[in-house]
C-alpha positions in Angstrom: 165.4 27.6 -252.8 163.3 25.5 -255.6 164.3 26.5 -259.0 161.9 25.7 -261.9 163.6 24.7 -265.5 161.5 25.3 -268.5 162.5 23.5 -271.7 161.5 23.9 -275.2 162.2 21.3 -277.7 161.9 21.0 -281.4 161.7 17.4 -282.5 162.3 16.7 -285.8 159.9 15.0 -288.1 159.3 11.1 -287.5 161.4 11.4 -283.9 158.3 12.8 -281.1 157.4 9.1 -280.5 161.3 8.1 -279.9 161.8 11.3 -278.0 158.6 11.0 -275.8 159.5 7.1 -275.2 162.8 8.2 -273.7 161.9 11.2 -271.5 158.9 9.0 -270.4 162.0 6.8 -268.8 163.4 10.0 -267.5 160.6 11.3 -265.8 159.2 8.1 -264.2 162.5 8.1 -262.4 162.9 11.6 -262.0 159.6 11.4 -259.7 161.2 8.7 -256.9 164.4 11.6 -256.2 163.9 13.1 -252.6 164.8 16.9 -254.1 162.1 16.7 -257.4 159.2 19.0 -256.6 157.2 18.5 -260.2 157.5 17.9 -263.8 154.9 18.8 -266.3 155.2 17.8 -270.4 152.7 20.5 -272.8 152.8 19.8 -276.2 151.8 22.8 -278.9 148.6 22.2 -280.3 149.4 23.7 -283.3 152.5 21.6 -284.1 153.0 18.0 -282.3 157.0 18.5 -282.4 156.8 21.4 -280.1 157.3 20.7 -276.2 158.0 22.3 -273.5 158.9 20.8 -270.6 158.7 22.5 -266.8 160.0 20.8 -264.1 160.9 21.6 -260.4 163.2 21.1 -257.8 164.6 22.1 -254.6 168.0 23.1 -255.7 169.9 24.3 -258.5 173.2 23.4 -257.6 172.0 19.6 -256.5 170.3 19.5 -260.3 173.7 20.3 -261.6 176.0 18.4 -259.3 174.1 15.4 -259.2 170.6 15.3 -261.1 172.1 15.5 -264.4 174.4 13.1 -263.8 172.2 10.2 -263.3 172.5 7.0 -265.2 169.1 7.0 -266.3 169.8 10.5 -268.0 172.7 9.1 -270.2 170.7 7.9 -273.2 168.6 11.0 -273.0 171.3 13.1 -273.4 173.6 11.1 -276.0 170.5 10.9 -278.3 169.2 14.7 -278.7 171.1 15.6 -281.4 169.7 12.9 -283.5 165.8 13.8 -281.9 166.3 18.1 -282.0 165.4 20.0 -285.2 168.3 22.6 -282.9 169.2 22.9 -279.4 166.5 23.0 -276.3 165.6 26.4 -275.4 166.2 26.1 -271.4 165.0 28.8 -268.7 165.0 29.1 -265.2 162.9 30.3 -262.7 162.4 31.0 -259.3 158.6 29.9 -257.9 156.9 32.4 -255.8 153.8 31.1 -255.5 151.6 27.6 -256.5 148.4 26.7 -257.0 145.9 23.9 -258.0 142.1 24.0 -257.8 140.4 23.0 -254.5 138.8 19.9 -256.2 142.4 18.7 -256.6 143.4 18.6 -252.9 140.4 16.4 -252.2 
């Protein structure tokens, strides 16, 4: 069953551009693994260090058995604590239903 993660993060001051440079790594190899469904990156309008992350795949336990334990994770992971004002806020969900406009498809 897919499972949906969403992730809030709290940069601290001077770090987004460092942050964003090494999830951008993460999520353009994220995208090539057969059980990733979707990621999307939002940032808060009304503060530039706020993200939130969603991203989708087809199985929880395959995201924790072998997803998060991909090299290209490892300097991610060893360098939030110096990027995180405090630790991600992480959620997950179970899609029900997806949609995108018509103009989209075309």
């Amino acid at each position: 069953m897919p499972v949906t993660y969403v992730i809030r993060f709290d940069i601290l001051p001077g770090q987004r551009d460092h942050f964003i440079a090494l999830l951008n790594g993460v999520l353009d190899a994220m995208r090539h693994e057969p059980m990733f469904h979707q990621a999307v990156l939002h940032a808060d309008p009304g503060n530039e260090n706020h993200l939130m992350l969603y991203e989708t795949w087809e199985d929880h336990q395959d995201v924790l058995d072998v997803q998060l334990q991909r090299p290209y994770r490892e300097a991610w992971h060893a360098s939030l604590a110096d990027l995180l004002a405090g630790p991600r806020d992480i959620s997950i969900w179970h899609p029900i239903r997806s949609d995108c406009s018509a103009q989209s498809r075309s």
